[in-house]
C-alpha positions as CSV (number, residue, x, y, z in Angstrom):
1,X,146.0,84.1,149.1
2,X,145.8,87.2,150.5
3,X,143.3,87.2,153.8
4,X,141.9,90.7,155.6
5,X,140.3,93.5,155.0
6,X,140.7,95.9,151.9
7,X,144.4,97.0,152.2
8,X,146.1,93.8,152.2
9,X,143.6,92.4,149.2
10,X,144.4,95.5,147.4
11,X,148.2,95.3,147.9
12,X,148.1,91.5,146.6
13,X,145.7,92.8,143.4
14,X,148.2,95.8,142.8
15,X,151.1,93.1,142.4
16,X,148.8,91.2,139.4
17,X,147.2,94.0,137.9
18,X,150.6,96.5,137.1
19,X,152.3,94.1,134.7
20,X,149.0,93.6,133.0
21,X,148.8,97.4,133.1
22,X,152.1,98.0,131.8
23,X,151.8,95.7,128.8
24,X,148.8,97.6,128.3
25,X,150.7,101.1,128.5
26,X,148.4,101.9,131.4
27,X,148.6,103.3,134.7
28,X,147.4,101.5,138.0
29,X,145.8,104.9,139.8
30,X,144.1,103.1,142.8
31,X,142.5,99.8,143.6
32,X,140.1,99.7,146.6
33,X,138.5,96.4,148.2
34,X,134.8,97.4,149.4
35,X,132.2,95.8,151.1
36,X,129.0,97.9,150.2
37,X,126.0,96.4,151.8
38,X,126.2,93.0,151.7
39,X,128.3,92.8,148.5
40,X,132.3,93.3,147.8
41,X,133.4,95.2,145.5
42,X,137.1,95.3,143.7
43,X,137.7,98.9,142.2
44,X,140.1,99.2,139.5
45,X,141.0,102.8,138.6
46,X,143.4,103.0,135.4
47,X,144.7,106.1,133.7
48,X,147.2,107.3,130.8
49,X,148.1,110.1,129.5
50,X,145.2,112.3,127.7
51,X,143.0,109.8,129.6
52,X,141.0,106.5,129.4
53,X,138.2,105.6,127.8
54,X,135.6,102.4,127.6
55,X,137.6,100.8,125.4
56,X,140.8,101.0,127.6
57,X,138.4,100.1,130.4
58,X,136.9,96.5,128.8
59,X,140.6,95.8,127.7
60,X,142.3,96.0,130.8
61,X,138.8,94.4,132.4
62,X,139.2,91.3,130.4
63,X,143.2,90.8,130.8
64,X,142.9,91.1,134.4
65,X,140.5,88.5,134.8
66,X,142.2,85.5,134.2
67,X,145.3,85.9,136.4
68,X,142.5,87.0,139.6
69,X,141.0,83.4,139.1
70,X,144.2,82.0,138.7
71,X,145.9,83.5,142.1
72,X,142.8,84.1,143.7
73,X,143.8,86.9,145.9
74,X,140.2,87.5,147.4
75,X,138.6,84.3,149.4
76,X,134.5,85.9,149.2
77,X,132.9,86.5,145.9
78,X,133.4,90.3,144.4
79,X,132.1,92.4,141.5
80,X,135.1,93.6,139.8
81,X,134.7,97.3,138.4
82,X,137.3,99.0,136.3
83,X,137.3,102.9,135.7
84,X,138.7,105.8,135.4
85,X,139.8,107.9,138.1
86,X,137.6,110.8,136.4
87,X,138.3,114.2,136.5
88,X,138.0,115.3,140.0
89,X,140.3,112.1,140.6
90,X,141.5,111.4,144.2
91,X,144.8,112.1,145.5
92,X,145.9,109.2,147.6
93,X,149.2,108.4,146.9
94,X,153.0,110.4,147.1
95,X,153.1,109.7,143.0
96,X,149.7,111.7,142.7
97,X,150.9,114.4,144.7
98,X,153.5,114.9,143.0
99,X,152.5,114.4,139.9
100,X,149.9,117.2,140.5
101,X,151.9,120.2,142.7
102,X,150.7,122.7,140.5
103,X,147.3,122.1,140.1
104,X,144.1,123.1,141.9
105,X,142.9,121.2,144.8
106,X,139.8,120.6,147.0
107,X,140.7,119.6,150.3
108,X,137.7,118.0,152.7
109,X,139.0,118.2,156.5
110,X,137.6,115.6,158.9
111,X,137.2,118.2,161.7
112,X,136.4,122.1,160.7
113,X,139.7,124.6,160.9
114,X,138.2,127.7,162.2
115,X,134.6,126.6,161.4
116,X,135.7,125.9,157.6
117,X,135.8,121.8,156.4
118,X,136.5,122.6,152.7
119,X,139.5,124.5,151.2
120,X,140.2,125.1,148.0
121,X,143.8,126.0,146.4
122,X,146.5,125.5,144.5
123,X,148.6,122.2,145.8
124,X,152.2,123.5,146.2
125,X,154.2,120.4,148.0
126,X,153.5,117.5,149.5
127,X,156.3,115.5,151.9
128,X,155.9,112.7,154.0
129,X,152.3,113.4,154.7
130,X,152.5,117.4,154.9
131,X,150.4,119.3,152.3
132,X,151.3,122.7,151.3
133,X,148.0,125.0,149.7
134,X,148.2,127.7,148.6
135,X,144.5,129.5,148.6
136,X,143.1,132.5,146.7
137,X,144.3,135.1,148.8
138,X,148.0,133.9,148.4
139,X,148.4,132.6,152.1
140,X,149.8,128.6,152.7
141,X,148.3,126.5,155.0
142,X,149.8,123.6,156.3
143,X,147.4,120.6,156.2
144,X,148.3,116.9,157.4
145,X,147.0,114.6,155.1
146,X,145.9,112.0,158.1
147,X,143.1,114.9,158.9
148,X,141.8,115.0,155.8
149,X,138.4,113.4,154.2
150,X,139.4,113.3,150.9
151,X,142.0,115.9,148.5
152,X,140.8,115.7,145.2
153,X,141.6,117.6,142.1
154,X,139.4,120.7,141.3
155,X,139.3,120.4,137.3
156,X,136.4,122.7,137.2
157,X,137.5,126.3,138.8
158,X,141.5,125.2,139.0
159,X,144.2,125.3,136.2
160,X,146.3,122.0,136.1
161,X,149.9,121.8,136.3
162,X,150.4,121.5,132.4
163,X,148.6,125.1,132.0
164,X,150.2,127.1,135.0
C-alpha cells in the first residue's frame, strides 16, 4: 500500500491505471491525490487522440475500479473523478511538453518578471526543466518551470502544433 501524501499515491495509481488505459487505447494525462476540505479526492485525467468524451470517461471509470479495491493504494476513503484534461489542459510532464512545442501557451509565474505574472506565447522547447517562449513580438524568454504557477495550453487565441 502506498502511504503519504499525493505524489507517492499517485505514482502507485499511475502503475494500475496505464495497462487499464492501454487496453482501452487511452492515454494516462495526469492523476492527482487531493485533499479538498475535509474530503480526498483521486483525479483521473485520460486523453486520446481527437479527444475524450463521457463515454470514454464511464469506461475507463468502471475498469479502474476493481483493481483500486483490489491493491488498495490509498489507506483514507476518496472520491474517484475521471476527466478529461480539457482544452486549456495542463502541462506537467516532459511528454506534454513535447508533445506540444509548437503550440500556444499561457504561462502563470509565481513571482511577477518585471511587474508581469502571465505570459503568453508560442512554447518552442522544453529541456530538463527550461522553457523556451516565444511571445508576440518575436523575443524568447527563458522561464524555469520550478517558478511557474501553472503552463497551460492557450486553445483559444493560440494555434496548436498540428495547424502551425
Amino acid at each position: 500500500m502506498a502511504k503519504g501524501k499525493g505524489g507517492n499515491v499517485s505514482a502507485a495509481v499511475w502503475n494500475i491505471a496505464q495497462p487499464v488505459a492501454d487496453r482501452l487505447g487511452l492515454e494516462i494525462w495526469d492523476i492527482r491525490f487531493l485533499k479538498e476540505g475535509t474530503d480526498w479526492f483521486l483525479r483521473i485525467f485520460i486523453d486520446k487522440d481527437g479527444g475524450v468524451d463521457i463515454t470514454d470517461c464511464e469506461n475507463f471509470s468502471r475498469a479502474i475500479d476493481a483493481p483500486l479495491d483490489e491493491l488498495d493504494p490509498i489507506e483514507q476513503s476518496y472520491c474517484l473523478e475521471v476527466s478529461s484534461p480539457g482544452l486549456e489542459r495542463e502541462l506537467t510532464r516532459p511528454d506534454h511538453f513535447e508533445k506540444y512545442t509548437g503550440a500556444g501557451i499561457k504561462v502563470r509565474m509565481i513571482r511577477p518578471v518585471n511587474g508581469v505574472r502571465e505570459f503568453k506565447g508560442v512554447l518552442e522547447s522544453y529541456d530538463g526543466g527550461m522553457i523556451v517562449l516565444r511571445l508576440d513580438d518575436g523575443s524568447a524568454m527563458n522561464i524555469e518551470k520550478k517558478e511557474t504557477s501553472y503552463i497551460r495550453l492557450d486553445d483559444f487565441e493560440q494555434k496548436g502544433p498540428e495547424e502551425k
